[in-house]
MIKEMAR-850020 format. One record per residue (C-alpha): x, z, y negated. Coordinates in Angstrom, 2 decimals. Example, Ala and Ser with C-alpha at 12.3 -4.5 7.8 and 13.67 -1.06 7.14 Angstrom:
BEGIN
<atom><c1>12.30</c1><c3>7.80</c3><c2>4.50</c2></atom>
<atom><c1>13.67</c1><c3>7.14</c3><c2>1.06</c2></atom>
//
This chain:
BEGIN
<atom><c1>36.73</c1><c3>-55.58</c3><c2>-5.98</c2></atom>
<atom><c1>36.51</c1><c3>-54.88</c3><c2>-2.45</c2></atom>
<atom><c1>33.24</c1><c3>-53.54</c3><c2>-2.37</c2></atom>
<atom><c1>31.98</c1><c3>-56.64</c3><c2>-3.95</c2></atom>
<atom><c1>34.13</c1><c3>-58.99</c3><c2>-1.95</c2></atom>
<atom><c1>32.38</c1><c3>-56.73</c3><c2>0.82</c2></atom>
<atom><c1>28.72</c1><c3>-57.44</c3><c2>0.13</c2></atom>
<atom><c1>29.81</c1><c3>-61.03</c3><c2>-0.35</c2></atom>
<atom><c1>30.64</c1><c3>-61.41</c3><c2>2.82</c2></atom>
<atom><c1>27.64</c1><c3>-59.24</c3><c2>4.45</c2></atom>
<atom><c1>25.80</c1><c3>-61.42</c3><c2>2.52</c2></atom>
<atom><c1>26.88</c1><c3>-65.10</c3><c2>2.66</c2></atom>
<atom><c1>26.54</c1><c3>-65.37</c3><c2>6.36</c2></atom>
<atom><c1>22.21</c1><c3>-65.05</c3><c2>5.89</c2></atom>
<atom><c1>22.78</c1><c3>-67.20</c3><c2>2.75</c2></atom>
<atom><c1>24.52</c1><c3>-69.93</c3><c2>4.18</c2></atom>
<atom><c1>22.50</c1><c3>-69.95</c3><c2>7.37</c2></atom>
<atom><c1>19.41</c1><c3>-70.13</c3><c2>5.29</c2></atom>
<atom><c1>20.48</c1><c3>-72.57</c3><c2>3.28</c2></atom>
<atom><c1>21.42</c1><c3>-74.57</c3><c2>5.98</c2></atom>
<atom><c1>17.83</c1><c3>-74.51</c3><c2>7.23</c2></atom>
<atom><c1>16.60</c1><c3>-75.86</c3><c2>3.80</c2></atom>
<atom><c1>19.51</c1><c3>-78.28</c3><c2>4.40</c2></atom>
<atom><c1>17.79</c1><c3>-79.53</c3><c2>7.80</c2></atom>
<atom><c1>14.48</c1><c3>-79.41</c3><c2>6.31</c2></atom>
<atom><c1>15.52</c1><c3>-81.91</c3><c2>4.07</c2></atom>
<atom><c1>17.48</c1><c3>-84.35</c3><c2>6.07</c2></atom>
<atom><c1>15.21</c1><c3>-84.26</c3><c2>8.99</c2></atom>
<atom><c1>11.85</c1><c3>-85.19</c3><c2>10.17</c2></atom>
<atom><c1>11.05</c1><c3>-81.66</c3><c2>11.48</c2></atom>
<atom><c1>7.99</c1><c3>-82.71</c3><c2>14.07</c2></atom>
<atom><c1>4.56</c1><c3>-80.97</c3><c2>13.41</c2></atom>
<atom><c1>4.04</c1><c3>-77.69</c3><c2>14.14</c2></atom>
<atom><c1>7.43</c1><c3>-77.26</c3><c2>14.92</c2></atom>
<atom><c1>7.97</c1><c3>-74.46</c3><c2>13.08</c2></atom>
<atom><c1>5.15</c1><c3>-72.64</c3><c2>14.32</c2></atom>
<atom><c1>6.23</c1><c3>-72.97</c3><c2>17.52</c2></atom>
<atom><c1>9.84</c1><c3>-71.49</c3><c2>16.39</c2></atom>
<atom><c1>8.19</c1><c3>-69.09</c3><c2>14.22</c2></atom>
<atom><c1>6.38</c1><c3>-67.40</c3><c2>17.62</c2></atom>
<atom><c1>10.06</c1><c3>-67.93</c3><c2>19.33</c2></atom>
<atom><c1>11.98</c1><c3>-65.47</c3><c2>17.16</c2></atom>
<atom><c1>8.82</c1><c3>-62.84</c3><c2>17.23</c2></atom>
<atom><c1>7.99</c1><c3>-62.80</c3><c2>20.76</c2></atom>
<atom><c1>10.80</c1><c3>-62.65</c3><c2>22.71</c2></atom>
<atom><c1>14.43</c1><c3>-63.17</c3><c2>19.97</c2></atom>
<atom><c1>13.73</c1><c3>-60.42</c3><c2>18.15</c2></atom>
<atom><c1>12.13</c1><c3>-58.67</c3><c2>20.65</c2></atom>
<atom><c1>15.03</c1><c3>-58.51</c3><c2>22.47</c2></atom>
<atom><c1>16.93</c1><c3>-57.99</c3><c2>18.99</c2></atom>
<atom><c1>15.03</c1><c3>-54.68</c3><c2>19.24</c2></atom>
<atom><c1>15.37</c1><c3>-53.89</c3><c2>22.54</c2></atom>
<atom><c1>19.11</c1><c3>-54.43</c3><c2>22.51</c2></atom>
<atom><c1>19.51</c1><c3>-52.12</c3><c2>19.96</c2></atom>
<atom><c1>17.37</c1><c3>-49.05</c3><c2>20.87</c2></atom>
<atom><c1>19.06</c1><c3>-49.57</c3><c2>24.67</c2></atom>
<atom><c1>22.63</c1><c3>-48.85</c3><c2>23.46</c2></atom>
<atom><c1>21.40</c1><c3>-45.76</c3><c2>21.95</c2></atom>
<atom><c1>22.51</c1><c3>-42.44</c3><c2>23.34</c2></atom>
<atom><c1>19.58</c1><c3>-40.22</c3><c2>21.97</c2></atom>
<atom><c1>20.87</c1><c3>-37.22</c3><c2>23.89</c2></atom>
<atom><c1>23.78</c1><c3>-37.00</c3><c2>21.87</c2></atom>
<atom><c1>24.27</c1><c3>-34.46</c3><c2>18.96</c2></atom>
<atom><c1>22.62</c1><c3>-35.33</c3><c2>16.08</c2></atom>
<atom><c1>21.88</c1><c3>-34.59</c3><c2>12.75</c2></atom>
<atom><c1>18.57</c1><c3>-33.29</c3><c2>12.11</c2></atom>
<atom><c1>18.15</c1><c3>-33.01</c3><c2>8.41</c2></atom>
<atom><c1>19.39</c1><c3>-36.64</c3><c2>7.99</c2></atom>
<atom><c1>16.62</c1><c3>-37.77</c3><c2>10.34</c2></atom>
<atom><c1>14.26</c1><c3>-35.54</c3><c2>8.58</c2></atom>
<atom><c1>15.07</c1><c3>-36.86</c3><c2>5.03</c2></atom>
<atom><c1>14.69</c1><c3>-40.30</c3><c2>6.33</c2></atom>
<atom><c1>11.63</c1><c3>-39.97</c3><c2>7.89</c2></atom>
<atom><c1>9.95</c1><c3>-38.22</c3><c2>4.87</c2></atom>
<atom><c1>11.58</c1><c3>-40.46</c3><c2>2.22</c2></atom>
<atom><c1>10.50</c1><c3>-43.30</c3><c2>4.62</c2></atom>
<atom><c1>6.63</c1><c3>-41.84</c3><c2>4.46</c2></atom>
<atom><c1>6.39</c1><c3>-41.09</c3><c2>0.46</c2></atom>
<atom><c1>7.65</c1><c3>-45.02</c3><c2>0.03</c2></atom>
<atom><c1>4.91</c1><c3>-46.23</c3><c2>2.33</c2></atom>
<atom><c1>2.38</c1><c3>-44.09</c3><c2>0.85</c2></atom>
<atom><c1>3.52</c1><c3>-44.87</c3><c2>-2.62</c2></atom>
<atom><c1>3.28</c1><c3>-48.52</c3><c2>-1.86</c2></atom>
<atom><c1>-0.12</c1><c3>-48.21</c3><c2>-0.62</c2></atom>
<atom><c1>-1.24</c1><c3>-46.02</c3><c2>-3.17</c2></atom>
<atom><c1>0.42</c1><c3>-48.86</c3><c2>-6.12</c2></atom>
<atom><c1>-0.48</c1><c3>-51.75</c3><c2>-4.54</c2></atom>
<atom><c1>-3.69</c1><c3>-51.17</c3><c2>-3.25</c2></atom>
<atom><c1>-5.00</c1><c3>-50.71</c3><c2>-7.13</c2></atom>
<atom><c1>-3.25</c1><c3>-53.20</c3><c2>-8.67</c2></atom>
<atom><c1>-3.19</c1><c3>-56.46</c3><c2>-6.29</c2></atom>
<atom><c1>-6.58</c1><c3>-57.61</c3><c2>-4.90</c2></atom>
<atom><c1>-5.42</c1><c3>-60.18</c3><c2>-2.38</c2></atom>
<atom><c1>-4.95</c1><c3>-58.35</c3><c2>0.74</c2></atom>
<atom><c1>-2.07</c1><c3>-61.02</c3><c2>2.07</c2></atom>
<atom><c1>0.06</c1><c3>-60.27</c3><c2>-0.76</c2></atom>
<atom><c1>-0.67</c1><c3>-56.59</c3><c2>-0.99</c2></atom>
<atom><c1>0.33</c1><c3>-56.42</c3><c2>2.53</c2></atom>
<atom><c1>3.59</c1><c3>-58.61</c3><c2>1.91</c2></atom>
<atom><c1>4.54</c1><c3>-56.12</c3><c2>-0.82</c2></atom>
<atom><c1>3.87</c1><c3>-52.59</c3><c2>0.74</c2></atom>
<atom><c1>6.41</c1><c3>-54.03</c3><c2>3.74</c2></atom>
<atom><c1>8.76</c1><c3>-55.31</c3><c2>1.54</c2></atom>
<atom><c1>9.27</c1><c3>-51.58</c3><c2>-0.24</c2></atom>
<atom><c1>10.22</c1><c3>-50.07</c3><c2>2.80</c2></atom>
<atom><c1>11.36</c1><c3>-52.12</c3><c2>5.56</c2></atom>
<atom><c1>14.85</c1><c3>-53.32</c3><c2>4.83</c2></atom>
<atom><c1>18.27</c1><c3>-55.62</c3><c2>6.48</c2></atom>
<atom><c1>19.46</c1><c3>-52.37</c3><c2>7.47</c2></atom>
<atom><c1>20.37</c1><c3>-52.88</c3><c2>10.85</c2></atom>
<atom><c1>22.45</c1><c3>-55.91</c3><c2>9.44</c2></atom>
<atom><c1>24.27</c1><c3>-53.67</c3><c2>6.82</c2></atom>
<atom><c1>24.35</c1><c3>-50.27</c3><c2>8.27</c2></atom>
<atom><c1>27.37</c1><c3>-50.22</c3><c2>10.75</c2></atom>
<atom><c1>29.49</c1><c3>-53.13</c3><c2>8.89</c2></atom>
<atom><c1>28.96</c1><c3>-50.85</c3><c2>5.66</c2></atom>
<atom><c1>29.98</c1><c3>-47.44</c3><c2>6.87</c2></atom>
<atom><c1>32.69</c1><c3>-48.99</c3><c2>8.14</c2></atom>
<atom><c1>34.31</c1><c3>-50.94</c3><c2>5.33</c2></atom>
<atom><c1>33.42</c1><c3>-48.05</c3><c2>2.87</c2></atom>
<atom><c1>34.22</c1><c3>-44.85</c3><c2>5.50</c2></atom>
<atom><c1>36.57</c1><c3>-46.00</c3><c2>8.39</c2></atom>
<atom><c1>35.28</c1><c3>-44.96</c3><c2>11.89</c2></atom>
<atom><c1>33.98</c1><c3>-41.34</c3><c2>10.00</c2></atom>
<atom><c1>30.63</c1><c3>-43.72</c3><c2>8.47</c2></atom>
<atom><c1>29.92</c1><c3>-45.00</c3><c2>11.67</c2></atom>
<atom><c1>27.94</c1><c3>-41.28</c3><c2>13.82</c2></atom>
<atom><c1>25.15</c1><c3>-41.47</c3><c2>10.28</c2></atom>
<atom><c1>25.08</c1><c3>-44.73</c3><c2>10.60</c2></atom>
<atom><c1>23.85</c1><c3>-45.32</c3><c2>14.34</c2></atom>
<atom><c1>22.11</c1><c3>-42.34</c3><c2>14.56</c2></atom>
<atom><c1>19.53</c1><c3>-43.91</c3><c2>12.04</c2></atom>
<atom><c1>19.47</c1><c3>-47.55</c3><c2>13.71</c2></atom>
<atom><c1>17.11</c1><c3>-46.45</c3><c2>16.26</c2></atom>
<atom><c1>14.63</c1><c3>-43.90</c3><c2>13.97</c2></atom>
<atom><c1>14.50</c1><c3>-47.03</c3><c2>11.65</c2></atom>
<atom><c1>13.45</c1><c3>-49.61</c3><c2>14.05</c2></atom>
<atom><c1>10.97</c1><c3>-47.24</c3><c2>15.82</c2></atom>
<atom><c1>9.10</c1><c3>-46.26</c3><c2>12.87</c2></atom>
<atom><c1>9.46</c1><c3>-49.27</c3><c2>10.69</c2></atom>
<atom><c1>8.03</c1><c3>-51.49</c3><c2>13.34</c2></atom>
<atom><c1>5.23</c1><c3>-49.28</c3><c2>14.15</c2></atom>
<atom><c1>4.15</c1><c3>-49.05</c3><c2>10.83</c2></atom>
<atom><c1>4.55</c1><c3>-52.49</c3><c2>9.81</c2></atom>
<atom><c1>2.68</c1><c3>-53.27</c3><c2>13.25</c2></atom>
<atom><c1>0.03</c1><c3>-51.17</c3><c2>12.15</c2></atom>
<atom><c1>-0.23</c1><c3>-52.75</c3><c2>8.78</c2></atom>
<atom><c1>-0.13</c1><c3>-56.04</c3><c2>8.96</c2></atom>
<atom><c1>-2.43</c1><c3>-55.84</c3><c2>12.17</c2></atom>
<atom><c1>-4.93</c1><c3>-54.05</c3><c2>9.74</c2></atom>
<atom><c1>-4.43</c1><c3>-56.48</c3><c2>6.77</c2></atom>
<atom><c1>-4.57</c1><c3>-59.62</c3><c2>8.75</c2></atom>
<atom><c1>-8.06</c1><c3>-58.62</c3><c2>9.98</c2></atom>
<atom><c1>-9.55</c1><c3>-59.80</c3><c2>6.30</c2></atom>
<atom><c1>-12.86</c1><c3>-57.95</c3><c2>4.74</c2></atom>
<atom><c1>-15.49</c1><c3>-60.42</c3><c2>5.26</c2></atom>
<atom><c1>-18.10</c1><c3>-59.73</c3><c2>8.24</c2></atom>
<atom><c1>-16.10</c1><c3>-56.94</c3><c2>9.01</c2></atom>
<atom><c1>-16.63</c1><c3>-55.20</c3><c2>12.33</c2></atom>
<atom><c1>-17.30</c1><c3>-51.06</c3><c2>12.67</c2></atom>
<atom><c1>-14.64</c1><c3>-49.20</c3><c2>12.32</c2></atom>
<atom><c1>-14.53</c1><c3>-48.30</c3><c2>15.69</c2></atom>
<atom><c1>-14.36</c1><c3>-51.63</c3><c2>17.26</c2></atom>
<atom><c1>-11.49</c1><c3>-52.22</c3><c2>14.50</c2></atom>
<atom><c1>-9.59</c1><c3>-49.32</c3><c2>15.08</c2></atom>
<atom><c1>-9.60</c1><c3>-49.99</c3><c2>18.98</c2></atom>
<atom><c1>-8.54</c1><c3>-53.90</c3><c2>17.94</c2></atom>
<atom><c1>-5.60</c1><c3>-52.51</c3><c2>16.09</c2></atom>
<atom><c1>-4.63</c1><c3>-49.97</c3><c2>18.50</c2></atom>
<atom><c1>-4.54</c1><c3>-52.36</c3><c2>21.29</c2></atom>
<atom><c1>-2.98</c1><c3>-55.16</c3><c2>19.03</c2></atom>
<atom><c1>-0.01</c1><c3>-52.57</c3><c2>18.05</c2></atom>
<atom><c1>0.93</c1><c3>-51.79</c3><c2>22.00</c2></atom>
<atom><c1>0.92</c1><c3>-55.29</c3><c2>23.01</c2></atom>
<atom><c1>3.37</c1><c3>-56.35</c3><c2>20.21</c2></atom>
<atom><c1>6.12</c1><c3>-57.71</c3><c2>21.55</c2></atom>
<atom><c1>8.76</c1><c3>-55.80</c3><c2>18.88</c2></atom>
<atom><c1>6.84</c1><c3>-52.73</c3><c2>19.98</c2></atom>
<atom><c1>7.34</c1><c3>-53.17</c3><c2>23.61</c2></atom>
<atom><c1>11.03</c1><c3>-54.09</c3><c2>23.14</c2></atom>
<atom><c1>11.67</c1><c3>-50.55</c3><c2>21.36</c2></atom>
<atom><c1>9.75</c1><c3>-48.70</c3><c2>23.88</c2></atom>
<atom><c1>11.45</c1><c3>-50.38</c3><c2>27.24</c2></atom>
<atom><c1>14.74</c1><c3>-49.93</c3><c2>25.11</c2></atom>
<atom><c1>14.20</c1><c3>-46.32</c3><c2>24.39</c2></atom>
<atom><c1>12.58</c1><c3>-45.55</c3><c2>28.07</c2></atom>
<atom><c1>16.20</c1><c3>-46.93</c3><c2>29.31</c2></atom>
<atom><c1>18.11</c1><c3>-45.02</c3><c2>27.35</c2></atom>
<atom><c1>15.92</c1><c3>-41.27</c3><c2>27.83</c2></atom>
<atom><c1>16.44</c1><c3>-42.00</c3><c2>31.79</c2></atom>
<atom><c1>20.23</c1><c3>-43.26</c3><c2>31.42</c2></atom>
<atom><c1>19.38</c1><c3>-46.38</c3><c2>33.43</c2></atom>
<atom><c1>22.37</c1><c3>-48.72</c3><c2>32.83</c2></atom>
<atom><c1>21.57</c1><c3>-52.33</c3><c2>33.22</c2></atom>
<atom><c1>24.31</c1><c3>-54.44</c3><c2>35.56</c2></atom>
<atom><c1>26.60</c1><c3>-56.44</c3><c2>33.66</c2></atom>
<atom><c1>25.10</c1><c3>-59.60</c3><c2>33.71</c2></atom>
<atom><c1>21.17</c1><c3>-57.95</c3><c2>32.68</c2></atom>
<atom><c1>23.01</c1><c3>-56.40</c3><c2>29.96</c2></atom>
<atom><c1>25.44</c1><c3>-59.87</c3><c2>28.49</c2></atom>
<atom><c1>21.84</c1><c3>-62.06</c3><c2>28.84</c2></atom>
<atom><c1>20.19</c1><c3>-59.49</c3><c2>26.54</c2></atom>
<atom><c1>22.53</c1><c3>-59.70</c3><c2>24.14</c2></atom>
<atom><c1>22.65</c1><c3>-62.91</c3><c2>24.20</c2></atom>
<atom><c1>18.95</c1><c3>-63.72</c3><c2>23.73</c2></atom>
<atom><c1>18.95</c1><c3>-60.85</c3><c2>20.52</c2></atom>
<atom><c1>22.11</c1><c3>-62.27</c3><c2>19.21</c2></atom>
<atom><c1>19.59</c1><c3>-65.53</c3><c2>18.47</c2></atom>
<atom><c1>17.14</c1><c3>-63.50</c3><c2>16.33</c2></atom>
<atom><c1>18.70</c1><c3>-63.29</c3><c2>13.13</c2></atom>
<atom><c1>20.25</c1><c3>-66.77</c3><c2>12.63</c2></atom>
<atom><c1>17.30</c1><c3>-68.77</c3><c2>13.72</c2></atom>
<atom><c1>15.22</c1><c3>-66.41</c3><c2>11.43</c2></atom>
<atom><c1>17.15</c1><c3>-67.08</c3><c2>8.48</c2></atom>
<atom><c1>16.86</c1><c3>-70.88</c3><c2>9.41</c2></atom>
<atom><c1>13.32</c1><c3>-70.72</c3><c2>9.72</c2></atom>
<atom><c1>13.09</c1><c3>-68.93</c3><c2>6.64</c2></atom>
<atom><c1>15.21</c1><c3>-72.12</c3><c2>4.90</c2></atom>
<atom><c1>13.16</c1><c3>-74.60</c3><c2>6.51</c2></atom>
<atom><c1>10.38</c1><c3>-73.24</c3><c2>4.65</c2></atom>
<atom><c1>11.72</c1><c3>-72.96</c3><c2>1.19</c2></atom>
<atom><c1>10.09</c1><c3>-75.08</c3><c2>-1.75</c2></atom>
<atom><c1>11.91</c1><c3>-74.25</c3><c2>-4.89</c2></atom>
<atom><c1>9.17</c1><c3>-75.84</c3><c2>-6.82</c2></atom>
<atom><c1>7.01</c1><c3>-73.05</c3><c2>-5.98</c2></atom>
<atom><c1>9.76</c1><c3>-70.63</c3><c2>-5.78</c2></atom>
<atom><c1>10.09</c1><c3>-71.01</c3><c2>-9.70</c2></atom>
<atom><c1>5.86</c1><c3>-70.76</c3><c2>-10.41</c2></atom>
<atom><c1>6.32</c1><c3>-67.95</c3><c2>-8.49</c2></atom>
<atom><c1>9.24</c1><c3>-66.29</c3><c2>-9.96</c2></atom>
<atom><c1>7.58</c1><c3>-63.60</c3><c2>-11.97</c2></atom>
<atom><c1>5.94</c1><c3>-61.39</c3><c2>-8.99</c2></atom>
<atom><c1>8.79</c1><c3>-62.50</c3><c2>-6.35</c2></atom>
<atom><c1>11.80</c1><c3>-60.90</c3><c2>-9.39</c2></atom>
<atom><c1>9.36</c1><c3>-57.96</c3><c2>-9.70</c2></atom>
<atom><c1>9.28</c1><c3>-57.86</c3><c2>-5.57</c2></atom>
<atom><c1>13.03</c1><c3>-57.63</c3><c2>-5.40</c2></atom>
<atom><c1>13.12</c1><c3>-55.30</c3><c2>-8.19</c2></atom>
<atom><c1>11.33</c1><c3>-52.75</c3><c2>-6.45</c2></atom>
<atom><c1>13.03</c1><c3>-53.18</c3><c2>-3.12</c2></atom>
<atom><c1>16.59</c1><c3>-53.51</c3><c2>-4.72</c2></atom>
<atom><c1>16.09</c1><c3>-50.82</c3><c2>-7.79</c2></atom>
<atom><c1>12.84</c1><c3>-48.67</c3><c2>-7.94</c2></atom>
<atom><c1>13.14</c1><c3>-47.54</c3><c2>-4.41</c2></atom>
<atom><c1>17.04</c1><c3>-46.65</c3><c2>-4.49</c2></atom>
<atom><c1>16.82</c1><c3>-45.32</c3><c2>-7.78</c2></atom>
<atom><c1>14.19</c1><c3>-42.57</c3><c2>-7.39</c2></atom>
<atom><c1>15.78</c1><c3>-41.33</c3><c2>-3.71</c2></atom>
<atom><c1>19.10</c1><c3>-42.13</c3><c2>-4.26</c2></atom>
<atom><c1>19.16</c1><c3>-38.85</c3><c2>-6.52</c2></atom>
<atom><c1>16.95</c1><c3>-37.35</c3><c2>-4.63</c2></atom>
<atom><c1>19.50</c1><c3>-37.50</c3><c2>-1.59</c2></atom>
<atom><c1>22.47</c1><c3>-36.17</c3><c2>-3.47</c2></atom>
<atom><c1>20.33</c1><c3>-32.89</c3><c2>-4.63</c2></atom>
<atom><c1>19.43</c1><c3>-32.63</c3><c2>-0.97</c2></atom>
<atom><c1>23.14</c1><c3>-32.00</c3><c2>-0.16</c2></atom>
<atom><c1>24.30</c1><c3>-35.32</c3><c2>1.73</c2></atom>
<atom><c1>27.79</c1><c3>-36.94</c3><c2>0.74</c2></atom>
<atom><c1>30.18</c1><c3>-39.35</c3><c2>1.95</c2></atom>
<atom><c1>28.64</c1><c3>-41.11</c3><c2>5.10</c2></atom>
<atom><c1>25.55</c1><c3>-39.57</c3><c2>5.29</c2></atom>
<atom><c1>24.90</c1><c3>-40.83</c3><c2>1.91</c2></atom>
<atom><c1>25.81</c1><c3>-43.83</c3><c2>2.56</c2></atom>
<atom><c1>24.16</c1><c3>-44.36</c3><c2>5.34</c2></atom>
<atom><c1>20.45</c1><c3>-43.57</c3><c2>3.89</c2></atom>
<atom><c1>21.52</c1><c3>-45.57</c3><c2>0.57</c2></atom>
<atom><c1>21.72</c1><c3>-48.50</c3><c2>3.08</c2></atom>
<atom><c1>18.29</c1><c3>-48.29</c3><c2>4.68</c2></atom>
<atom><c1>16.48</c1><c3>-48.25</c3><c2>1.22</c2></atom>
<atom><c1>18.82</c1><c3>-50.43</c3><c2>-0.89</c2></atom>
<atom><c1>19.26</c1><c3>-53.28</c3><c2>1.67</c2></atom>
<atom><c1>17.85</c1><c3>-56.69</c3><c2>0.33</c2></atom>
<atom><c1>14.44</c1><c3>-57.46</c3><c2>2.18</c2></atom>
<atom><c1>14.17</c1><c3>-57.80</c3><c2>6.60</c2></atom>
<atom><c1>13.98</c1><c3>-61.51</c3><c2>7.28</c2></atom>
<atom><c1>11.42</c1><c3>-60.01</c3><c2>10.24</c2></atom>
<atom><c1>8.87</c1><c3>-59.52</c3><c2>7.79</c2></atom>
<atom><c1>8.56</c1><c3>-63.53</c3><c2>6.77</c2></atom>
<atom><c1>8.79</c1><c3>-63.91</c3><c2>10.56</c2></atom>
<atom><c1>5.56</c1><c3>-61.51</c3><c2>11.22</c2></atom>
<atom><c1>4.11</c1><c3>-62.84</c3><c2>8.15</c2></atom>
<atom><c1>4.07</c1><c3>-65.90</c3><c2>9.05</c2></atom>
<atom><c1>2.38</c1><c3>-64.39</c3><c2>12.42</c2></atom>
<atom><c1>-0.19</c1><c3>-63.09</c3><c2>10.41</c2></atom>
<atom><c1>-0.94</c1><c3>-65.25</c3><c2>7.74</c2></atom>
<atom><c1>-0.28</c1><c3>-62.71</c3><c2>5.25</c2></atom>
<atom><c1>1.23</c1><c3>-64.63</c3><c2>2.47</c2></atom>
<atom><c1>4.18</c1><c3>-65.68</c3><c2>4.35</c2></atom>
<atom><c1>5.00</c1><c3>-68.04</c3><c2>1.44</c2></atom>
<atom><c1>5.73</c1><c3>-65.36</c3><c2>-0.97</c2></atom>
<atom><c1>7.43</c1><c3>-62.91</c3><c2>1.61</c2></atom>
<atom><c1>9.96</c1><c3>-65.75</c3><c2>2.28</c2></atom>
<atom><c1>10.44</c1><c3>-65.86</c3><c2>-1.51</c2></atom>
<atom><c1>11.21</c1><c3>-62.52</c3><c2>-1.87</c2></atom>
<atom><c1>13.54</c1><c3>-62.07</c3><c2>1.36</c2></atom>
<atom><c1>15.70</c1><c3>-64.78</c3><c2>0.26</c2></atom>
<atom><c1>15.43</c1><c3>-63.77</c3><c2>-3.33</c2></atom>
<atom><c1>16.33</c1><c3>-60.02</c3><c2>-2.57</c2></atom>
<atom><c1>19.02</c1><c3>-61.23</c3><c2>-0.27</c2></atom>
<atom><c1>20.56</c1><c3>-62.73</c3><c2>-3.14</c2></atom>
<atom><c1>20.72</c1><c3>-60.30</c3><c2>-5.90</c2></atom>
<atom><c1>21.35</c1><c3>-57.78</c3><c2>-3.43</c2></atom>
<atom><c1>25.14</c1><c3>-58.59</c3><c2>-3.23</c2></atom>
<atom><c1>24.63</c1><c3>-57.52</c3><c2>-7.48</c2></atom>
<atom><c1>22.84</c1><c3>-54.21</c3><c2>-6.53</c2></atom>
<atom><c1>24.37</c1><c3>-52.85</c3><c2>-3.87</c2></atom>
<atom><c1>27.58</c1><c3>-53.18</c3><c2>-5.77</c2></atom>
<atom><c1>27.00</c1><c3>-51.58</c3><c2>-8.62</c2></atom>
<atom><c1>25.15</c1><c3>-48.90</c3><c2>-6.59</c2></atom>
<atom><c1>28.23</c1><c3>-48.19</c3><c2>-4.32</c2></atom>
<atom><c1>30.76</c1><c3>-48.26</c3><c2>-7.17</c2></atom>
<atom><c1>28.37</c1><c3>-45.60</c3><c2>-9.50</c2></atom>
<atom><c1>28.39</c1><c3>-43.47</c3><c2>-6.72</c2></atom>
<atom><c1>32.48</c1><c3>-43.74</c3><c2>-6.00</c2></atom>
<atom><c1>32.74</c1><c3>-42.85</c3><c2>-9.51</c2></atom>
<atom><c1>30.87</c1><c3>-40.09</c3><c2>-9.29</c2></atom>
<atom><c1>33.00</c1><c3>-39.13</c3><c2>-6.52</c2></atom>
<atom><c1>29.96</c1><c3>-38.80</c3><c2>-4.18</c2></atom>
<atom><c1>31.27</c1><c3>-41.53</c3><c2>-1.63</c2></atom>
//
């Protein structure tokens, strides 16, 4: 019981504040292009600074553990390859291919992680836990960068793949989550300690990023379309919430990894869908529609999931 009474209330908060922006949706005449305009809010500079907050804090000189990072980073690779490899044969439109190769790896990790280690592990979860934080975000937002920069440039009158490449390559450094990680991580490398007041506005502009995502992500639910869509959004979460876990899961306990350590990977690849990628999506125009679907969808039967998950593995005495 108090695991699930735990990913109830990880989960309710982005439930509730989502539903609340359906809530506003409906009771108010939300002016034109208003969500647009919010939509380019949270990615430019809320969760910009989301991701700048959290690289900043990071003390990267400190002892770590490299075959966690290791396992993470290849784990992290195969999924994205996999994805690519899947979804590239068997979905045509490139929106929707895009929307599902993102959702397979990129995860509400950095919502669960440190809340998670600590209800299940005491202070012991919380070293795996933030060591992976900042690995995550880097290479998760590159690649998703790179990705939906690639996908959102369409087939048709296509230019050479040089001029593409050097369109892609300039449109990933000039990302706004990309320069947040890199000013974030350049901080923390040189031990530059922001005054007081530098350091309470930042994280006060990140704190922003994930509520008024989730309400933006409300605002744009339509369960009508939710429901003709139901098929490919279950199959979505199904793969994000099950496939993934299920084939590295095992793989991580053969590896070695117990207690916090395996919890703390479990997290990054059984963690419902990132509201983010609806946010960059939307950005896009890569199917932003069915990437909301599946976020909140995910979100939802995650609190199923990741409690059953956790208690197999407490029974197994691997936690």
């Amino acid at each position: 019981m108090n695991v699930l009474a735990f990913s109830f209330n990880a989960i309710a908060p982005m439930l509730f504040t989502t539903a609340l922006g359906w809530f506003i949706s409906r009771r108010s005449k939300i002016p034109q292009g208003f969500t647009e305009f919010l939509n380019k809010l949270c990615f430019r500079y809320l969760l910009s600074f989301h991701v700048f907050n959290s690289t900043m804090t990071v003390d990267f000189s400190a002892e770590f553990n490299l075959g966690l990072v290791l396992f993470f980073v290849i784990a992290g690779l195969a999924v994205i390859a996999g994805a690519i490899a899947v979804f590239t044969l068997f979905v045509q439109d490139r929106g929707r291919r895009c929307s599902l190769i993102v959702c397979s790896y990129r995860s509400s990790n950095i919502v669960f992680a440190l809340p998670m280690a600590v209800g299940l592990f005491g202070a012991e979860g919380i070293k795996p836990a933030a060591m992976l934080i900042p690995v995550t975000i880097i290479m998760f937002n590159f690649i998703t960068v790179v990705l939906m920069v690639y996908y959102s440039q369409g087939t048709d009158g296509a230019a050479p793949l040089g001029a593409t490449l050097r369109k892609t390559a300039l449109d990933v450094v000039q990302n706004p989550l990309i320069i947040g990680s890199g000013i974030g991580i350049l901080l923390s490398l040189l031990h530059i300690r922001l005054p007081a007041f530098a350091r309470g506005a930042a994280t006060m502009v990140a704190s922003a990023g994930t509520p008024v995502s989730f309400l933006l992500l409300g605002m744009q639910i339509d369960f009508r379309r939710l429901r003709a869509a139901a098929g490919p959004v279950i199959g979505a979460c199904l793969m994000r919430l099950v496939v993934v876990p299920g084939i590295l899961v095992p793989l991580m306990v053969l590896a070695g990894f117990r207690g916090p350590e395996l919890g703390a990977l479990m997290v990054v690849y059984a963690a419902p869908c990132a509201v983010t990628n609806y946010v960059m999506s939307r950005l896009y125009n890569l199917d932003p529609e069915f990437t909301g679907q599946t976020v909140t969808m995910s979100t939802i039967l995650s609190m199923l999931t990741m409690f059953l998950e956790v208690s197999l593995l407490r029974a197994l005495g691997l936690f």
